[in-house]
PDB file of N, CA, C and O in Angstrom, chain B, residues numbered from 101:
ATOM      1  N   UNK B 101     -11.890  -2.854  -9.644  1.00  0.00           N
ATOM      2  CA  UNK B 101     -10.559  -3.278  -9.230  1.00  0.00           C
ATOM      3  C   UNK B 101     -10.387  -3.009  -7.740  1.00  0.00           C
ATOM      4  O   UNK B 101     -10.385  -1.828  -7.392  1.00  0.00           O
ATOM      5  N   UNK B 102     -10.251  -3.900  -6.874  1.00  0.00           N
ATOM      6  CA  UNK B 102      -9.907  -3.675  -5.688  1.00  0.00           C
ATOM      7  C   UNK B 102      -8.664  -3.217  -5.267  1.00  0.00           C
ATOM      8  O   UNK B 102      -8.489  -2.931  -4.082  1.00  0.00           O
ATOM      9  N   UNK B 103      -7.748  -3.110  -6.124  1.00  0.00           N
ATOM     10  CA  UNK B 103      -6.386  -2.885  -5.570  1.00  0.00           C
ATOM     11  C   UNK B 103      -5.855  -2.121  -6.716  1.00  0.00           C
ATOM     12  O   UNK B 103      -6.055  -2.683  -7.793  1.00  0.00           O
ATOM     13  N   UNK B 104      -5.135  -0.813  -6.788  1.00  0.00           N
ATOM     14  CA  UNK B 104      -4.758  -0.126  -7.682  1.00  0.00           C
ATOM     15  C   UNK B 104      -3.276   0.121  -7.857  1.00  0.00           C
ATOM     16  O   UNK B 104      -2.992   0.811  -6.878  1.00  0.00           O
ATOM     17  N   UNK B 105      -1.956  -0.099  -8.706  1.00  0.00           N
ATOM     18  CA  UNK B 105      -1.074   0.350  -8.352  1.00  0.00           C
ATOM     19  C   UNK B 105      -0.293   1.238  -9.532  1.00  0.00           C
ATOM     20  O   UNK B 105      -0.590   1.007 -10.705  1.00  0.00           O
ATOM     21  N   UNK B 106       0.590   2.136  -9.253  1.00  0.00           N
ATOM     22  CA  UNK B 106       0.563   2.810 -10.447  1.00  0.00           C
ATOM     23  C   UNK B 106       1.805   4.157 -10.044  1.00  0.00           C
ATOM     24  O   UNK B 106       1.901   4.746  -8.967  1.00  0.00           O
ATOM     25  N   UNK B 107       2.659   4.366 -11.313  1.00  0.00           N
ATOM     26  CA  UNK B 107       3.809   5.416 -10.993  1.00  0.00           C
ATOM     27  C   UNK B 107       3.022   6.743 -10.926  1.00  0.00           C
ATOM     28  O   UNK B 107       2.336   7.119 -11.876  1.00  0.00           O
ATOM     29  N   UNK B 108       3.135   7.414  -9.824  1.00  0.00           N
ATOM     30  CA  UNK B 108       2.141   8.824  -9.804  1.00  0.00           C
ATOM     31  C   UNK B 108       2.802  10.149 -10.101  1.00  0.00           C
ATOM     32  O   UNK B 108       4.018  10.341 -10.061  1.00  0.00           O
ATOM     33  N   UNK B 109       1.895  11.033 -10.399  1.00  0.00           N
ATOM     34  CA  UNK B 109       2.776  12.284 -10.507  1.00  0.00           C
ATOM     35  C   UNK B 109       3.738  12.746 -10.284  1.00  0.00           C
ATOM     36  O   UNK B 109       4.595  11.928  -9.950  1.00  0.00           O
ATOM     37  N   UNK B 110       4.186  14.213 -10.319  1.00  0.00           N
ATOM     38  CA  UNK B 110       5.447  14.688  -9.376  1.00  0.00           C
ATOM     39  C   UNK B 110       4.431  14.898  -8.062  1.00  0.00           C
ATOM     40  O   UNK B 110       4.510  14.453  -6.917  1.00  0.00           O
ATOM     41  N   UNK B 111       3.059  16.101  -8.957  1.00  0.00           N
ATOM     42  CA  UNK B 111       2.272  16.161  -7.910  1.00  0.00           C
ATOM     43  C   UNK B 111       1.615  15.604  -7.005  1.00  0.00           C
ATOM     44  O   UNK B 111       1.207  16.010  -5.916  1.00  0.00           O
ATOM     45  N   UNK B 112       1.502  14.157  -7.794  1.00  0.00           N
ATOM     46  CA  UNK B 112       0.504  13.400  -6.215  1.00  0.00           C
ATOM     47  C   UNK B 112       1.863  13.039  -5.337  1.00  0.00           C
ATOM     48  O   UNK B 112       1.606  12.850  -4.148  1.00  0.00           O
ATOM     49  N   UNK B 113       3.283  12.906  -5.702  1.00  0.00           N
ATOM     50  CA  UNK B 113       4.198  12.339  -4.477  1.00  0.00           C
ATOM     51  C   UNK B 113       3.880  13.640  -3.845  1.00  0.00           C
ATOM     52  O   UNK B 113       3.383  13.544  -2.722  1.00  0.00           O
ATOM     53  N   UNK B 114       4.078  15.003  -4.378  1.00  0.00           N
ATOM     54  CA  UNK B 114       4.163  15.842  -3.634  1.00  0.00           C
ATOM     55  C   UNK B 114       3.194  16.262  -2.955  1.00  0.00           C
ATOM     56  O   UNK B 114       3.482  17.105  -2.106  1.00  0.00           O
ATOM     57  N   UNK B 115       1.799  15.861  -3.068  1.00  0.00           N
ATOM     58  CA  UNK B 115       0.508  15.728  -1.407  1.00  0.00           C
ATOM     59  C   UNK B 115       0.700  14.808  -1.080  1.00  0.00           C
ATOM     60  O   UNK B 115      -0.079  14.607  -0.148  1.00  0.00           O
ATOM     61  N   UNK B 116       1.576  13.601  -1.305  1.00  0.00           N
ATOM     62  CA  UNK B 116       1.424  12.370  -0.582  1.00  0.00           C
ATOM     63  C   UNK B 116       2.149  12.369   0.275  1.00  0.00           C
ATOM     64  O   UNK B 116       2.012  11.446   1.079  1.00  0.00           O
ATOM     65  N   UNK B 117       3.204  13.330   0.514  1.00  0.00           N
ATOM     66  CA  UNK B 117       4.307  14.118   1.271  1.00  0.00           C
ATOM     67  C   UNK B 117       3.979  14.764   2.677  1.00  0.00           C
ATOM     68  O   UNK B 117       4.604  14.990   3.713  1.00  0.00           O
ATOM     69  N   UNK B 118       2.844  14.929   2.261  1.00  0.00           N
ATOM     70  CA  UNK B 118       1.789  15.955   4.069  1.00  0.00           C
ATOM     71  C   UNK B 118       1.425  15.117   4.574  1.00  0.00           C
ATOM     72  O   UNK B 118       1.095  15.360   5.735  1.00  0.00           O
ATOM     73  N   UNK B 119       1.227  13.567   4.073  1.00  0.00           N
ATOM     74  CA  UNK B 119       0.800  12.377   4.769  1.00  0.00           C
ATOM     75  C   UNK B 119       0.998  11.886   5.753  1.00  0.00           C
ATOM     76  O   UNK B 119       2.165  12.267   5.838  1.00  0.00           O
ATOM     77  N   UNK B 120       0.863  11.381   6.548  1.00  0.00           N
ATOM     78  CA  UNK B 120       1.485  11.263   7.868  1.00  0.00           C
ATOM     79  C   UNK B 120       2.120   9.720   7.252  1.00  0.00           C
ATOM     80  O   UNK B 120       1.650   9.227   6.227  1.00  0.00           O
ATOM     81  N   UNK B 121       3.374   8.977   8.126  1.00  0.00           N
ATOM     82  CA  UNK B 121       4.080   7.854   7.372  1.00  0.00           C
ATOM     83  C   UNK B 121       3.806   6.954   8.699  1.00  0.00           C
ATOM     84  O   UNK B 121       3.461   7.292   9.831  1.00  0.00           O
ATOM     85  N   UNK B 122       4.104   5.611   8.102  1.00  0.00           N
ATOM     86  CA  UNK B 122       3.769   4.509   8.571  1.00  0.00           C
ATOM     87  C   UNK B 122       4.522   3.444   7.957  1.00  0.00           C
ATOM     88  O   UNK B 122       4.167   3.042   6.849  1.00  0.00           O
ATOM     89  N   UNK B 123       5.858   2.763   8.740  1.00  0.00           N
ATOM     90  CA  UNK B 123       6.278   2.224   8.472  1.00  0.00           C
ATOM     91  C   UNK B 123       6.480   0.572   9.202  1.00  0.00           C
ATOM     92  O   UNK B 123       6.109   0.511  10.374  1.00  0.00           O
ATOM     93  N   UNK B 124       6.956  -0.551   8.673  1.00  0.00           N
ATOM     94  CA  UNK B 124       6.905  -1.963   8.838  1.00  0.00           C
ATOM     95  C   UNK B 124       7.925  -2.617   8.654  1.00  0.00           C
ATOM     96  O   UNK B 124       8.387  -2.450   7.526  1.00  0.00           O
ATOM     97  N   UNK B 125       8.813  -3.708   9.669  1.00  0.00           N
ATOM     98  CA  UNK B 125       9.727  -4.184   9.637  1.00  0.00           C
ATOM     99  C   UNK B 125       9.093  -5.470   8.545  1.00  0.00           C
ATOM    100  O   UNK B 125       7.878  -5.657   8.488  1.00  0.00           O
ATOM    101  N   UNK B 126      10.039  -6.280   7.736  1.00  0.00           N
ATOM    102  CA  UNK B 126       9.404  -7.740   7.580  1.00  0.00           C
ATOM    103  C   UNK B 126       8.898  -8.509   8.086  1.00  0.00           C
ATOM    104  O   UNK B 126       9.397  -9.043   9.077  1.00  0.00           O
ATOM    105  N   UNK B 127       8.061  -8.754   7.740  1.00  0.00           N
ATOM    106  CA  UNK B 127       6.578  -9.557   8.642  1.00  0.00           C
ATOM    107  C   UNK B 127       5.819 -10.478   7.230  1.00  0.00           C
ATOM    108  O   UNK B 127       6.349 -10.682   6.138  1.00  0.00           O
ATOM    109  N   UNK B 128       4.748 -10.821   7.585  1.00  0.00           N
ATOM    110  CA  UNK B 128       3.517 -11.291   7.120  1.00  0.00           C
ATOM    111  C   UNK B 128       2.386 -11.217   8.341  1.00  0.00           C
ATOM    112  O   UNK B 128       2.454 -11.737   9.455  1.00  0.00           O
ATOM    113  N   UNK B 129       1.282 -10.369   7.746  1.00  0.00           N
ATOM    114  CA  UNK B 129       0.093 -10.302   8.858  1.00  0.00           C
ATOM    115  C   UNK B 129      -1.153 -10.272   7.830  1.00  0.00           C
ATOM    116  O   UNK B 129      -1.017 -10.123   6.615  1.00  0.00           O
ATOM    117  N   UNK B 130      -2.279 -10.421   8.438  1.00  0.00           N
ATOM    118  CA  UNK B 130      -3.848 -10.197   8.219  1.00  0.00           C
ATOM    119  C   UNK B 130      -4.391  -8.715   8.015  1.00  0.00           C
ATOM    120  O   UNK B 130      -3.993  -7.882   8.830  1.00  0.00           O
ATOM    121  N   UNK B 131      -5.306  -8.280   6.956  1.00  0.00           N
ATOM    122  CA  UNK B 131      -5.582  -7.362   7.053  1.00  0.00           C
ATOM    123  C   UNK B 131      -6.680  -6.962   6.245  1.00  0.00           C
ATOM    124  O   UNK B 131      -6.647  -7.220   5.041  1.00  0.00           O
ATOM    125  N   UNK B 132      -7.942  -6.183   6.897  1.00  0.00           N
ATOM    126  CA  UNK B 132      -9.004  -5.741   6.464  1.00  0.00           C
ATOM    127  C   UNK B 132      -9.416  -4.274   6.425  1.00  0.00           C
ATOM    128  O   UNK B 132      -9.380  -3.561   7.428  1.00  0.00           O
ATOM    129  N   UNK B 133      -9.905  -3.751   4.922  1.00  0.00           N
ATOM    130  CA  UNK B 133      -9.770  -2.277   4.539  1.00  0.00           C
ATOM    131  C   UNK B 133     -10.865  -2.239   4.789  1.00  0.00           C
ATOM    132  O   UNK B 133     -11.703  -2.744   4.043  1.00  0.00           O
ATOM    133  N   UNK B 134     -11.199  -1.578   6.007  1.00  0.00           N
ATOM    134  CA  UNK B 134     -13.195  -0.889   6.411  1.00  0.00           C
ATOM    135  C   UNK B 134     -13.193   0.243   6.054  1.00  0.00           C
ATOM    136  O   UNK B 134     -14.162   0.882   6.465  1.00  0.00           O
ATOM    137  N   UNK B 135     -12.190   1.013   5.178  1.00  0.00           N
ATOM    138  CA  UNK B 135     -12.406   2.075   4.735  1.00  0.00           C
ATOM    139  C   UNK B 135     -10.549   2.177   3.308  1.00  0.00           C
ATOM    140  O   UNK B 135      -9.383   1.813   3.460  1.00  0.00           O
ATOM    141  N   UNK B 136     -11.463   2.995   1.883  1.00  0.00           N
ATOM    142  CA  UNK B 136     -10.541   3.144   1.226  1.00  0.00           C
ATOM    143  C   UNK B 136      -9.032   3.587   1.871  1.00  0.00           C
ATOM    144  O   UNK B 136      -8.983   4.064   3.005  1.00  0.00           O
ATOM    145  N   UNK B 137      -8.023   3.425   1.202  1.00  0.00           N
ATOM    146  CA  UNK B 137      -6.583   3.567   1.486  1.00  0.00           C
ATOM    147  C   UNK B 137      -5.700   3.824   0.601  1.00  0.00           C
ATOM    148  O   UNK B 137      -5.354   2.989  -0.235  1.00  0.00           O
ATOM    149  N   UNK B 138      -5.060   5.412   0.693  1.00  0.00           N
ATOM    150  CA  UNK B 138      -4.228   5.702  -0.524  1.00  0.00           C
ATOM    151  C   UNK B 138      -3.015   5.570  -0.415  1.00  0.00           C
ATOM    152  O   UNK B 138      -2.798   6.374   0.492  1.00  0.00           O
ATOM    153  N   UNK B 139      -1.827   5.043  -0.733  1.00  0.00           N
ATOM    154  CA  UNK B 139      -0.504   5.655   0.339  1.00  0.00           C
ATOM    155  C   UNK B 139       0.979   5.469  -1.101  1.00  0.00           C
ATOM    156  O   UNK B 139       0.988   4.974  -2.228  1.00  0.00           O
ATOM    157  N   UNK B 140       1.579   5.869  -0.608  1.00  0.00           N
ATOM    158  CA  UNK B 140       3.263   6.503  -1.817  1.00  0.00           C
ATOM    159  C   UNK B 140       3.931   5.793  -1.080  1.00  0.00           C
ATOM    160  O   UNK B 140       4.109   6.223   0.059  1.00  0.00           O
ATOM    161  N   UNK B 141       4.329   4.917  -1.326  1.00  0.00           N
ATOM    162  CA  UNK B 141       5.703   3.602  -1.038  1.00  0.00           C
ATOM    163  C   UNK B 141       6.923   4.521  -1.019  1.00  0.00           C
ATOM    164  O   UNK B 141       7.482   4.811  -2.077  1.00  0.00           O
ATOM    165  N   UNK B 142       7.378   5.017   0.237  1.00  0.00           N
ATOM    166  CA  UNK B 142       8.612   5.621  -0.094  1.00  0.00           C
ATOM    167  C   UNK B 142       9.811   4.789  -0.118  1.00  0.00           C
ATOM    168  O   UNK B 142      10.748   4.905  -0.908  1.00  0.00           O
ATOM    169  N   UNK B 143       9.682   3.894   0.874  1.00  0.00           N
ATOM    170  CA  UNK B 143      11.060   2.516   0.161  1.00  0.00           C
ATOM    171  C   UNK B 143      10.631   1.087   0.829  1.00  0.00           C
ATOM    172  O   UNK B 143       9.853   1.095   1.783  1.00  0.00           O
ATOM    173  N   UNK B 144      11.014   0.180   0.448  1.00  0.00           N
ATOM    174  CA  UNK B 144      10.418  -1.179   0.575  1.00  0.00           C
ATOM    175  C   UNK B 144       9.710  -1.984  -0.345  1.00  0.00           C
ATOM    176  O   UNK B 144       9.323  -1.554  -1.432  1.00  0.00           O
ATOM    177  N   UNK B 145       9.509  -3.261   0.096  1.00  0.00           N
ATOM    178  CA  UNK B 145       8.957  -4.097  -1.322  1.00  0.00           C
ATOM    179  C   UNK B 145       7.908  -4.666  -0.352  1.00  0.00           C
ATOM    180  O   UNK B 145       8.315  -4.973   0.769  1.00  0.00           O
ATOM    181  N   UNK B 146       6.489  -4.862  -0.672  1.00  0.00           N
ATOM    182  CA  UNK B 146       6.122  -5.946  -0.197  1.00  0.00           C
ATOM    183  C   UNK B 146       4.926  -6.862  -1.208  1.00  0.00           C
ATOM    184  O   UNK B 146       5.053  -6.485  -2.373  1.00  0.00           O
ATOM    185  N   UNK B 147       4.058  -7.710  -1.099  1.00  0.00           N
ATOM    186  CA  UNK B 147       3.540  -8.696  -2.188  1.00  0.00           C
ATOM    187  C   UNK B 147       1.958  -8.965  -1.223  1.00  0.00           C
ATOM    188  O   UNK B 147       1.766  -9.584  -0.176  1.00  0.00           O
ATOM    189  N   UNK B 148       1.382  -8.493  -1.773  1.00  0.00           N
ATOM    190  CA  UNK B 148      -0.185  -8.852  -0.894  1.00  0.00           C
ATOM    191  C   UNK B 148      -1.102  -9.894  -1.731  1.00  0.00           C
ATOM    192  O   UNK B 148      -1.183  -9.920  -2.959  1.00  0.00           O
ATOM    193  N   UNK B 149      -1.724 -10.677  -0.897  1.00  0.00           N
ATOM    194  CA  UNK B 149      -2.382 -11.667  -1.812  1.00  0.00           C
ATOM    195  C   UNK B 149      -3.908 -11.072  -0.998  1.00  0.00           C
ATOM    196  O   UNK B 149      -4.233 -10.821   0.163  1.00  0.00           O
ATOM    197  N   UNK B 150      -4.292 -11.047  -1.781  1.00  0.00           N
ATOM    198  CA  UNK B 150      -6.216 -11.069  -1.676  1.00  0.00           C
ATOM    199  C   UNK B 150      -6.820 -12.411  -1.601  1.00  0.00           C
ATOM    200  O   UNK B 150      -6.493 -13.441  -2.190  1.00  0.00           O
ATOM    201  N   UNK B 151      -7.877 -12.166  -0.660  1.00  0.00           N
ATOM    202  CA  UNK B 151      -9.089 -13.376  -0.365  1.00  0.00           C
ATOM    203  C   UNK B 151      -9.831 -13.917  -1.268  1.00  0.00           C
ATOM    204  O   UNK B 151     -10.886 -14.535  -1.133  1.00  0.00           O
ATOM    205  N   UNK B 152      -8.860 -13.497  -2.794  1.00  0.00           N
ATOM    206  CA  UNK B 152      -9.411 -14.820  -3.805  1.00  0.00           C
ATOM    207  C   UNK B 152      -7.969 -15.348  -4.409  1.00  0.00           C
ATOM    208  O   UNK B 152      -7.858 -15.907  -5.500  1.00  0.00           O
ATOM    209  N   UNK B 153      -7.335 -15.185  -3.876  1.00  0.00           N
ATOM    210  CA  UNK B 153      -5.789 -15.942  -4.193  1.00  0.00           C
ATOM    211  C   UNK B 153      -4.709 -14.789  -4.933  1.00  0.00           C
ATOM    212  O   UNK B 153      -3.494 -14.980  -4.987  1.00  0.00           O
ATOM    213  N   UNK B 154      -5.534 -13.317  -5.600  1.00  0.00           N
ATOM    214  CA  UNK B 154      -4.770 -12.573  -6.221  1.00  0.00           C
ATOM    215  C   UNK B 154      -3.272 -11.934  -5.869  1.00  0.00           C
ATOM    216  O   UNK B 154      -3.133 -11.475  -4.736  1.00  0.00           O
ATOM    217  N   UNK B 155      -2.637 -11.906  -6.388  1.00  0.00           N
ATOM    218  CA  UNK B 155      -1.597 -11.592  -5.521  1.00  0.00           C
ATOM    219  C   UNK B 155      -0.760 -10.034  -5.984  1.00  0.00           C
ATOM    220  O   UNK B 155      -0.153 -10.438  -6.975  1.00  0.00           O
ATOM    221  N   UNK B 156      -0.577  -9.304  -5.920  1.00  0.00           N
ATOM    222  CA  UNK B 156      -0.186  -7.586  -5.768  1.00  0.00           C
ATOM    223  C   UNK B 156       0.825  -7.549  -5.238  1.00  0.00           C
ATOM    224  O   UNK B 156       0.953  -7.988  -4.095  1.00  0.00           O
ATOM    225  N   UNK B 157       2.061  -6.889  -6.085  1.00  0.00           N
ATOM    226  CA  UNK B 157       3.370  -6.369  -5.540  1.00  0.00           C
ATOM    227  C   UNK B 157       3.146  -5.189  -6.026  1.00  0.00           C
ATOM    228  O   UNK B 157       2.442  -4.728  -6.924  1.00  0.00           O
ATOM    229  N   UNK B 158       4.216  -4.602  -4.908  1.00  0.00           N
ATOM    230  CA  UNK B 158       4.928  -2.855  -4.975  1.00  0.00           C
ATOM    231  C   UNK B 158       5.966  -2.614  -4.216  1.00  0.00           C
ATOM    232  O   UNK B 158       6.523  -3.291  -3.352  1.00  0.00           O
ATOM    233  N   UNK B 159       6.202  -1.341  -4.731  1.00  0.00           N
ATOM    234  CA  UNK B 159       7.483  -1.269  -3.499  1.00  0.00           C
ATOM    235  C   UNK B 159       7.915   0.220  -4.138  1.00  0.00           C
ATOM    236  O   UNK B 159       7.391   0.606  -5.182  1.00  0.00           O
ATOM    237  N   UNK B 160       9.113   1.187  -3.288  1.00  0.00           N
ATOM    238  CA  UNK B 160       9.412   2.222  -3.773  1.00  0.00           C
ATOM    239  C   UNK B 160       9.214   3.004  -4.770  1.00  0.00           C
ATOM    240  O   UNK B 160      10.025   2.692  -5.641  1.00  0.00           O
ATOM    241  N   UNK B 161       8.454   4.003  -5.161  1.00  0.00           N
ATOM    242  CA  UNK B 161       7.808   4.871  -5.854  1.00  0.00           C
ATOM    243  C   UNK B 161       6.669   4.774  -6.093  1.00  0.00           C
ATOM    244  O   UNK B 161       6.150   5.822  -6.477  1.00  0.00           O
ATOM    245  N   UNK B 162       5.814   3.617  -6.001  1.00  0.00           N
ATOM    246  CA  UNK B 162       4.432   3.355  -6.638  1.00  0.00           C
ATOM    247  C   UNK B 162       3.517   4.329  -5.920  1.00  0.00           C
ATOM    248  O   UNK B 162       3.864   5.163  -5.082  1.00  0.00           O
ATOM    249  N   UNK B 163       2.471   4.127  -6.312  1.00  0.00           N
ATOM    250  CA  UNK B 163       1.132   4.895  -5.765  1.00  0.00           C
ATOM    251  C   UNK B 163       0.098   3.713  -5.890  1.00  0.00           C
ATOM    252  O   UNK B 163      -0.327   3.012  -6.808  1.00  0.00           O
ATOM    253  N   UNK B 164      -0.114   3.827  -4.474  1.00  0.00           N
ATOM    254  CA  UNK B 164      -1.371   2.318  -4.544  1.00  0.00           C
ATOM    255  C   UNK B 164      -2.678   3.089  -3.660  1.00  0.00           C
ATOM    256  O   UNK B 164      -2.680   4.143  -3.023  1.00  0.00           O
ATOM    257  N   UNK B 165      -3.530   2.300  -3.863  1.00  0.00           N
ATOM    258  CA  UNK B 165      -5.042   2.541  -3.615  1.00  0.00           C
ATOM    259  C   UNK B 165      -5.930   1.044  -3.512  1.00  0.00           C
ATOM    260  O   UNK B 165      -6.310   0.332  -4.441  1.00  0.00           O
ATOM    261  N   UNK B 166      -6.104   0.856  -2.032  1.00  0.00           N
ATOM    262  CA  UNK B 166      -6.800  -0.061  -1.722  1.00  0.00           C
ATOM    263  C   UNK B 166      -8.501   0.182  -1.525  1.00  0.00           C
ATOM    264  O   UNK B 166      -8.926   1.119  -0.849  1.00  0.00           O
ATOM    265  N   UNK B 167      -9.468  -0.875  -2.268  1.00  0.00           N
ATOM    266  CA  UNK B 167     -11.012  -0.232  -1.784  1.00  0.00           C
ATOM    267  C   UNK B 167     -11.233  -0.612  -0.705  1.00  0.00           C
ATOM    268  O   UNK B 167     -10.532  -1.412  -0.084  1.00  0.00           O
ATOM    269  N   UNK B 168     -12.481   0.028  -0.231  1.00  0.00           N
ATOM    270  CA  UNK B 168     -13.104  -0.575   1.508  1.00  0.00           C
ATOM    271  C   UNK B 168     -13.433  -1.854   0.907  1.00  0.00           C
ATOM    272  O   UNK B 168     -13.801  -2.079  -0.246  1.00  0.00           O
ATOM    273  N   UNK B 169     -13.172  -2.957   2.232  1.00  0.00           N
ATOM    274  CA  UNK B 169     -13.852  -4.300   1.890  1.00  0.00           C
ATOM    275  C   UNK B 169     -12.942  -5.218   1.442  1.00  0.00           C
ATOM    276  O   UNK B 169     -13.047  -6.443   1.484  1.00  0.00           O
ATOM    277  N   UNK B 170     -11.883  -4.440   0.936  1.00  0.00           N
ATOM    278  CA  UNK B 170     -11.015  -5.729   0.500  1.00  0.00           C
ATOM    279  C   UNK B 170      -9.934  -6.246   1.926  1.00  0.00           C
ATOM    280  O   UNK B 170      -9.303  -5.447   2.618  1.00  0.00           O
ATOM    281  N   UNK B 171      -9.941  -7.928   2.132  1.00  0.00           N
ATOM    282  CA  UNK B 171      -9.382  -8.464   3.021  1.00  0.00           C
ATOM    283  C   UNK B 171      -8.133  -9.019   2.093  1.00  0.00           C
ATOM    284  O   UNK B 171      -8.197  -9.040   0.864  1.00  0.00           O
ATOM    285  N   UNK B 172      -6.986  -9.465   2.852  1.00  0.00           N
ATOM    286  CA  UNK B 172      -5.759  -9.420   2.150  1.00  0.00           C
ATOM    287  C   UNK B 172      -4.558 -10.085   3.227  1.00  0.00           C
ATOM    288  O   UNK B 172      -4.855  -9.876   4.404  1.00  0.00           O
ATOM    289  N   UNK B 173      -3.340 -10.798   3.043  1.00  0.00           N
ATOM    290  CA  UNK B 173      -2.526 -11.245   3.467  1.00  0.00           C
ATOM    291  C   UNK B 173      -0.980 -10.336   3.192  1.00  0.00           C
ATOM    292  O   UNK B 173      -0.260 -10.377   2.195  1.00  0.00           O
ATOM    293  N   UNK B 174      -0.871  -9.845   3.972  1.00  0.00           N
ATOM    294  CA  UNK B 174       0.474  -8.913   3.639  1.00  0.00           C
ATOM    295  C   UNK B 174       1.878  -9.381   3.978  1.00  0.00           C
ATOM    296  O   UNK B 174       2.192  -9.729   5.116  1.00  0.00           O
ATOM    297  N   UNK B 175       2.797  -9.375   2.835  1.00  0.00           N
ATOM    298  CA  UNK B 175       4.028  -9.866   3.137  1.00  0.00           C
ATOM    299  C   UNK B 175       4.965  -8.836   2.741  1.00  0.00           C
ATOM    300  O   UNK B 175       5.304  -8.388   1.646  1.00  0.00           O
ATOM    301  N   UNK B 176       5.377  -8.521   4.262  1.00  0.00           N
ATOM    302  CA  UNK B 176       6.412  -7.515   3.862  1.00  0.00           C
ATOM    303  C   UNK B 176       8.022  -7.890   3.554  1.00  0.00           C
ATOM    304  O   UNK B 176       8.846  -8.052   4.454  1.00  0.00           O
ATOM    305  N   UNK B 177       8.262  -7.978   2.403  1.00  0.00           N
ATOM    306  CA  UNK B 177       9.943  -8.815   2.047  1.00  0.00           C
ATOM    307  C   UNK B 177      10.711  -7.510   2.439  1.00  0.00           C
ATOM    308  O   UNK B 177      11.717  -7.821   3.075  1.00  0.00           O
ATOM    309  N   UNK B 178      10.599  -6.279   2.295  1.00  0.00           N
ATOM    310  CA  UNK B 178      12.033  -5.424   2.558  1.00  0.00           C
ATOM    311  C   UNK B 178      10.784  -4.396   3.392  1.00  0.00           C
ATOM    312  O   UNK B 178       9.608  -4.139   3.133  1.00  0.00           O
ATOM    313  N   UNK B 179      11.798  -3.964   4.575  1.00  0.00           N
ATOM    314  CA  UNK B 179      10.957  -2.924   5.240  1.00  0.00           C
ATOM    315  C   UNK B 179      10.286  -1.769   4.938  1.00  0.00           C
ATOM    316  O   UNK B 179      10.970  -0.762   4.756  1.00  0.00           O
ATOM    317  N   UNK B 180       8.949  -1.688   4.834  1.00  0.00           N
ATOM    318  CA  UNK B 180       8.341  -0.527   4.094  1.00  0.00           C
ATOM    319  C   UNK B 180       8.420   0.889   5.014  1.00  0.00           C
ATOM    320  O   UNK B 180       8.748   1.005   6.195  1.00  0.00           O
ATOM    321  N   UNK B 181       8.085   1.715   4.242  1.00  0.00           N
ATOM    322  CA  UNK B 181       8.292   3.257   4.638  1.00  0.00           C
ATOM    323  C   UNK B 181       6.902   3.719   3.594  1.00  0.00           C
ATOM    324  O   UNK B 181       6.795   3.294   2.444  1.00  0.00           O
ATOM    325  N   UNK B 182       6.095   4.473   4.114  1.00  0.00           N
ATOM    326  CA  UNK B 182       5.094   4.800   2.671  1.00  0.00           C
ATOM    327  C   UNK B 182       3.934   6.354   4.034  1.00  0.00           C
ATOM    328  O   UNK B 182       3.813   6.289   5.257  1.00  0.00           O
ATOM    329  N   UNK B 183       3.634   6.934   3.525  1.00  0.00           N
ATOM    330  CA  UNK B 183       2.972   7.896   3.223  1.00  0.00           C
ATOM    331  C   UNK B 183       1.519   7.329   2.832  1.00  0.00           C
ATOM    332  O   UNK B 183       1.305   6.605   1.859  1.00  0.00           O
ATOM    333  N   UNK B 184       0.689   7.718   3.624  1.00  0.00           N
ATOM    334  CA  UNK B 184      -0.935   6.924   3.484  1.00  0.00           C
ATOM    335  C   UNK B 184      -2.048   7.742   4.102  1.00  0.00           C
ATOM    336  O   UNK B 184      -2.025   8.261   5.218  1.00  0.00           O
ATOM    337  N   UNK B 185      -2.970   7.777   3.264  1.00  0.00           N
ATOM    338  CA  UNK B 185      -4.119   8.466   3.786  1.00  0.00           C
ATOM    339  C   UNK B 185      -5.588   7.562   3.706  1.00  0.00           C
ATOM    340  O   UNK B 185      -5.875   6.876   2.724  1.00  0.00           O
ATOM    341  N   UNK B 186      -6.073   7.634   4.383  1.00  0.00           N
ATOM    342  CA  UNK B 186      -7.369   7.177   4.696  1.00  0.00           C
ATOM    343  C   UNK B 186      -8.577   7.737   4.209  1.00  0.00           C
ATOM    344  O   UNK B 186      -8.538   8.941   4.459  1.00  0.00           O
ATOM    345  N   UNK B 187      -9.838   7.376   3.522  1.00  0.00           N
ATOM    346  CA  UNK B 187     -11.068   7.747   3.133  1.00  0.00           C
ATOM    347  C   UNK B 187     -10.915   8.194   1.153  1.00  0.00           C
ATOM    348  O   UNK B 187     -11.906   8.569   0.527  1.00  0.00           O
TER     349      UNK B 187
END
């Protein structure tokens, strides 16, 4: 599965919390994972389609996990806020 999404612990929000945050006004942009990507949606919605047409929503509370390698089209509908770690 290239793309993982899923309601997480108390505990994983709470290490996903030391994360450093990274947030996005509404947009649509390009984007390629050269390395895995974990991150806690703290508020926002957005809908990613993958480079075989798949298409992935989330938004506030989820826990997502992207693999290395996967390329993807990101549409951000409500401004995201999320907590993300790398490797």
């Amino acid at each position: 599965m290239k793309v993982k999404v899923w309601k997480p612990t108390e505990e994983e929000v709470l290490k996903a919390k030391k994360w450093p945050t990274w947030e996005k006004e509404e947009s649509t942009f390009d984007w390629y994972y050269d390395e895995p990507e974990q991150f806690y949606v703290i508020e926002g919605e957005v809908e990613v389609t993958l480079d075989d047409g798949t298409k992935v929503s989330f938004g506030a509370g989820d826990m997502v996990r992207f693999d290395a390698g996967v390329s993807c089209t990101w549409n951000v509908k409500k401004y995201i806020r999320k907590h993300y770690n790398f490797g």
